[in-house]
Every structure is written in structure tokens, then in C-alpha cells.
C-alpha angles and dihedrals in degrees: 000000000000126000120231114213131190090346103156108218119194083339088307117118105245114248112232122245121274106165094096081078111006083104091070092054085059088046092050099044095051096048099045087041095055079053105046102024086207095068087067097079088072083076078083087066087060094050097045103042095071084053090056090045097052091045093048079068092253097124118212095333086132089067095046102041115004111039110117097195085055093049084053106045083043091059094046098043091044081061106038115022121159084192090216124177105270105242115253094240092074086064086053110116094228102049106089097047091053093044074051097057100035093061103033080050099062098043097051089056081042091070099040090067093036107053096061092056093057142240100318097050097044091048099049081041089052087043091051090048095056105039084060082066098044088050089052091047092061107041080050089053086045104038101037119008120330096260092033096128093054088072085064101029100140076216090056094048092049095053094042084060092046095053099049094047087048093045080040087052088044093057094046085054097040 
């Protein structure tokens, strides 16, 4: 896969692929977090980064060339890929919103149980979340196309509606 370096997009400098590696940054925090429970609430930074990124102007560069859950469903559907039919319900308008708000959902009532029980609980509760996902994203790179679950990432998603109503706020302005 080629770099690209100092490539300016839409008069934002261009972030360099990770992607060749990201993978490993998913592997190490899951294991040291089972071990030491705290480390999970760096599970946040991956939630937030692709918000920075979007509101940097960026996009969804972070999809694209930063995601480390998508490094790493890309590497192990590039390996093992059952290249299954995607279910139609994935193509459903209002699929996306509702896996959205399933899963936001639930982690929001997550943390509203798990604050109150302190550092080591929220942040094994953060790890197991995502490790759910994590779980999902893979049976989906197996099961249909490596990055499949990347069409249907409630990050992704986030990120997708954050783009367009700050691209929607520039042109009133504009």
C-alpha cells in the first residue's frame, strides 16, 4: 500500500495511511486492558478521534486511514473471507440509525451503571463493549467482505452525519 505524504485534500494536509499497522494498536490495548481493567478507558480515544478528525475538517479520513478495528477486520478478512451475500437489511434506510442507536443506547445506559463503581469497572465495562463490536466486525469480514462492517460502523455513521451538517453550516455561511 502506498503512503501518501504531504498530499493537501480539500486544503487539509492528507493523514498518512495507517492502516498497514493500526491493527496492532486494537491487539495491544485489549489484551493489556483484560489485564489491567483501567486501560480500557482508552477505548474513549477511539471513539472520539474519528470526532476530531471530522470536525478538523478531515472527513472521514479516520475510516479510510486511521481505524484500527478496520485495520484489523481488513487483515482477518483478507485472510478468511466466506464471501457471503450481505443481507439486505443492511441496504434498509433505517438500519444504520437504529444499529446507532442500539448500540449508542446501550452504552450510554452502560455508563450510567458503571460511573458510579469506579475506574476499574467503567473501563473493563468500555473494553467488553467494545470488544462486542469488535466480535460483530469480524463475523461480518468473515462472513460477507473483509471491511464489511465499516458500511454499517455506528462511528462511521457518526462521523458520516457530522461531515455532511458541517459541509451543510459551511454553505449557509458561505
Amino acid at each position: 500500500m502506498k503512503k501518501r505524504k504531504g498530499i493537501i485534500v480539500g486544503g487539509k494536509k492528507w493523514i498518512p495511511t495507517l492502516q498497514d499497522w493500526s491493527w496492532i494498536i486494537t491487539i495491544v490495548w485489549m489484551t493489556a486492558a483484560n489485564f489491567y481493567h483501567p486501560i480500557g478507558l482508552f477505548g474513549f480515544v477511539c471513539m472520539f478521534t474519528p470526532i476530531i478528525i471530522v470536525l478538523s475538517g478531515r472527513g472521514k479520513m479516520h475510516c479510510a486511514r486511521i481505524c484500527p478495528r478496520g485495520s484489523l477486520i481488513g487483515k482477518i478478512g483478507s485472510l478468511v473471507n466466506l464471501g457471503l451475500k450481505r443481507p439486505n437489511l443492511y441496504a434498509k434506510k433505517w438500519f444504520r440509525p437504529a444499529l446507532w442507536a442500539i448500540m449508542m443506547g446501550s452504552f450510554a445506559v452502560m455508563l450510567i451503571f458503571v460511573i458510579p463503581q469506579g475506574i476499574d469497572t467503567l473501563g473493563f465495562s468500555v473494553l467488553i463493549f467494545m470488544e462486542v463490536a469488535t466480535v460483530l466486525a469480524i463475523l461480518n469480514g468473515v462472513l460477507f467482505t473483509p471491511r464489511q462492517w465499516c458500511t454499517i460502523c455506528p462511528m462511521g455513521y457518526t462521523s458520516g452525519n457530522l461531515r455532511n451538517l458541517r459541509n451543510k453550516l459551511k454553505n449557509q455561511s458561505a
